[in-house]
PAKELO-602801 format. One record per residue (C-alpha): chain; x, y, z. Coordinates in Angstrom, 3 decimals. Layout:
# PAKELO-602801
+----+----------+----------+----------+
: ch :        x :        y :        z :
+----+----------+----------+----------+
:  A :        X :        Y :        Z :
...
+----+----------+----------+----------+
***
This chain:
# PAKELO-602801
+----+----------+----------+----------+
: ch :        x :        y :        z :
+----+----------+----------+----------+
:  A :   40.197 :  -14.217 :  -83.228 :
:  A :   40.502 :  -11.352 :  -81.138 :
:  A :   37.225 :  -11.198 :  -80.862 :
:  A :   36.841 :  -14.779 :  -79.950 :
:  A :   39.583 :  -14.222 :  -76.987 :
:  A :   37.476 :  -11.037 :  -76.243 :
:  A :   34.691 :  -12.926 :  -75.854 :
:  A :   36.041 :  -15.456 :  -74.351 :
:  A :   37.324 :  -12.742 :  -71.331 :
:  A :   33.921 :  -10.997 :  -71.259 :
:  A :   32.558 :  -14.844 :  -70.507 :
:  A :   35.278 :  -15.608 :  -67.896 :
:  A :   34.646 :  -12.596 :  -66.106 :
:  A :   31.030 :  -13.351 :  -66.273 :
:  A :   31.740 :  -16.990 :  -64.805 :
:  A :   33.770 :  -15.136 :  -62.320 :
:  A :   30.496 :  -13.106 :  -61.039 :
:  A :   28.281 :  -15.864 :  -60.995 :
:  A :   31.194 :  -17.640 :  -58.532 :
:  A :   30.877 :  -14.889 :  -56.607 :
:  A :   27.778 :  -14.569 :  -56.129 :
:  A :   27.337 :  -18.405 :  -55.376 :
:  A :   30.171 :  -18.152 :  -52.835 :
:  A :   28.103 :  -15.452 :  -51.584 :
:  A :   25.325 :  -16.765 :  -51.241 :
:  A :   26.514 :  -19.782 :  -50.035 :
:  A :   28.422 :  -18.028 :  -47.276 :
:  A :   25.157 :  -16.396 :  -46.521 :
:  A :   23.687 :  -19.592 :  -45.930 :
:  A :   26.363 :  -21.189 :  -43.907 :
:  A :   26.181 :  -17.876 :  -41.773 :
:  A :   22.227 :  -18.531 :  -41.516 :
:  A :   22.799 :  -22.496 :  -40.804 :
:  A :   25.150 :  -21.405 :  -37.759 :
:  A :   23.124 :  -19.344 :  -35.987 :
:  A :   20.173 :  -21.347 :  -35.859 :
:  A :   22.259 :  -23.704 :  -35.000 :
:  A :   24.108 :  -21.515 :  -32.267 :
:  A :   19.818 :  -20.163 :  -31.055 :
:  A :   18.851 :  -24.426 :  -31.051 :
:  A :   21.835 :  -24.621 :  -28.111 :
:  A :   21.292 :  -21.559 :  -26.655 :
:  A :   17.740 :  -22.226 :  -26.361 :
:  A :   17.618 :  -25.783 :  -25.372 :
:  A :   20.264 :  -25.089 :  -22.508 :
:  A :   17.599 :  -22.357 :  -21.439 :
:  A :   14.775 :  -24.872 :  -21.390 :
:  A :   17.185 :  -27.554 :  -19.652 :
:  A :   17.892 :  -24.804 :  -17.123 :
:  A :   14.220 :  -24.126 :  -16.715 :
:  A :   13.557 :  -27.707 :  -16.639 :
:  A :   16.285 :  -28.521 :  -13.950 :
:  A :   14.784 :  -25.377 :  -11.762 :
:  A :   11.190 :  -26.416 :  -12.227 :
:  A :   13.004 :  -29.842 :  -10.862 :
:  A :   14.669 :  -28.054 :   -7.845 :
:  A :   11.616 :  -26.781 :   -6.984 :
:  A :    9.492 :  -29.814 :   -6.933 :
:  A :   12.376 :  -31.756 :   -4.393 :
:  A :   11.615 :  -28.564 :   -2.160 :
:  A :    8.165 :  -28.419 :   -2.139 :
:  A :    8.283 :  -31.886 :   -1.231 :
:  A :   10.881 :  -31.741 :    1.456 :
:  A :    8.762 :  -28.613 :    2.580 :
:  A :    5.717 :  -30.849 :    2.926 :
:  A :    7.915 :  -33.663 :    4.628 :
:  A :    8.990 :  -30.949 :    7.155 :
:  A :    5.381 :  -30.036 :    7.888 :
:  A :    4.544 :  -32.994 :    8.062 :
:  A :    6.846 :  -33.898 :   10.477 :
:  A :    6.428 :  -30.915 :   12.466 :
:  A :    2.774 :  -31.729 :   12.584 :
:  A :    4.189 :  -34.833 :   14.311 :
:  A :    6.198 :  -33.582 :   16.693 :
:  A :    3.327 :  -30.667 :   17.829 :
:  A :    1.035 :  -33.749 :   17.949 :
:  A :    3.531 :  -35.321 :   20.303 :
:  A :    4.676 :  -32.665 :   22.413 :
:  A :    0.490 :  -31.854 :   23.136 :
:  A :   -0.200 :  -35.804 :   23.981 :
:  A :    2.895 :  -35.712 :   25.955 :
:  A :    2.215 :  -32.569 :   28.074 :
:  A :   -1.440 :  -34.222 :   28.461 :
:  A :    0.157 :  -37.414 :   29.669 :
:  A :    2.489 :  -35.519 :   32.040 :
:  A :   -0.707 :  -33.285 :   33.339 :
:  A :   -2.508 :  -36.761 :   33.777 :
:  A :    0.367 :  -38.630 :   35.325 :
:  A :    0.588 :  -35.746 :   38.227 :
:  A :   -3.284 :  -35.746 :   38.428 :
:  A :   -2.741 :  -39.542 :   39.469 :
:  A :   -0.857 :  -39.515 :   41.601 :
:  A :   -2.460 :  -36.749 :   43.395 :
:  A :   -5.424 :  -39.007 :   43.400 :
:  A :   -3.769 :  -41.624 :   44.824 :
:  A :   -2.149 :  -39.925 :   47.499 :
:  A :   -5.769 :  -38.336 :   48.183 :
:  A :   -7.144 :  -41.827 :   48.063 :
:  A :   -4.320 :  -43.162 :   50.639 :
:  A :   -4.917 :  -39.977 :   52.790 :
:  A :   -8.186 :  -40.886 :   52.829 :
:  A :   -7.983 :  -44.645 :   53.624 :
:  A :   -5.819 :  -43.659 :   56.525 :
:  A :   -8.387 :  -41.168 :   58.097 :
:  A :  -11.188 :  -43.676 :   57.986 :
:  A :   -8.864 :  -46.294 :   59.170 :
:  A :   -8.454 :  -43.872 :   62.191 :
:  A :  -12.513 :  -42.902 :   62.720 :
:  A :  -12.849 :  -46.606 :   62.295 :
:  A :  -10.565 :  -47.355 :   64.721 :
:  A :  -11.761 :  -44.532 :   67.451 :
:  A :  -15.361 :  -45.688 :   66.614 :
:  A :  -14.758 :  -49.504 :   67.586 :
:  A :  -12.832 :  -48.950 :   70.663 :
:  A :  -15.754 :  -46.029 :   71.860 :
:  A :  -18.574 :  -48.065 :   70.942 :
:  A :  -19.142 :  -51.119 :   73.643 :
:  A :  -19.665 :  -54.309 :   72.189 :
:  A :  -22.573 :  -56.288 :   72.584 :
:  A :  -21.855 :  -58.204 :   75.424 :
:  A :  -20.981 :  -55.652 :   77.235 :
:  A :  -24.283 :  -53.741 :   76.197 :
:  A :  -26.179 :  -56.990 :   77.908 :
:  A :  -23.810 :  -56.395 :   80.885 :
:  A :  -24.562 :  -52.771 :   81.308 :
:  A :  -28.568 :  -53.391 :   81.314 :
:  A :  -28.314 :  -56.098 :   83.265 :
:  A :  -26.425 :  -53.864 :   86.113 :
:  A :  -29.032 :  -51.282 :   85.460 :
:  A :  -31.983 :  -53.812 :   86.247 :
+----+----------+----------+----------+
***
């Protein structure tokens, strides 16, 4: 019998180890489970981040292409409107030129008719001469 209870310890202790060891081991693998788990968040907020900057990036390039854009626009603009200033002025030079001019011939024209005799009085003048 003491043998029996002997064995019986020898066993339990045994039993004992193996519990360890599956405690161990078990702990082992929790320990494993969590930090994969813990590397899967780390690394998907690390992609998200990357994701969201790649994101942030893309909104400026295209509000850096609007802004081009609508500089291009407003360069376009100011140039036609400078030409259309330049070609307002040169109008109006032209037509005060024009209205200059129209006033000078109106003058020559004017000197010219009252220098020049008329017909009649051409016919008068030979006819004093004959």
């Amino acid at each position: 019998m003491e043998q029996a209870v002997e064995q019986h310890h020898v066993e339990t202790y045994r039993f004992q180890d193996k519990m360890k060891e599956v405690l161990n081991e078990d702990e082992r693998l929790l320990e494993q489970a969590l930090s994969k788990d813990i590397m899967n968040i780390v690394v998907s907020a690390y992609v998200n981040n990357a994701y969201e900057s790649v994101n942030e990036c893309e909104r400026c390039v295209t509000f850096e292409t609007e802004l081009q854009m609508d500089f291009i626009k407003k360069e376009c603009y100011d140039k036609l409107f400078k030409q259309d200033t330049t070609l307002e002025k040169h109008c109006i030079s032209l037509k005060v030129d024009t209205q200059l001019k129209q006033e000078i011939f109106q003058k020559n024209n004017s000197f010219s008719q009252q220098s020049v005799p008329s017909i009649d009085q051409l016919f008068e003048i030979n006819e004093l001469k004959a």
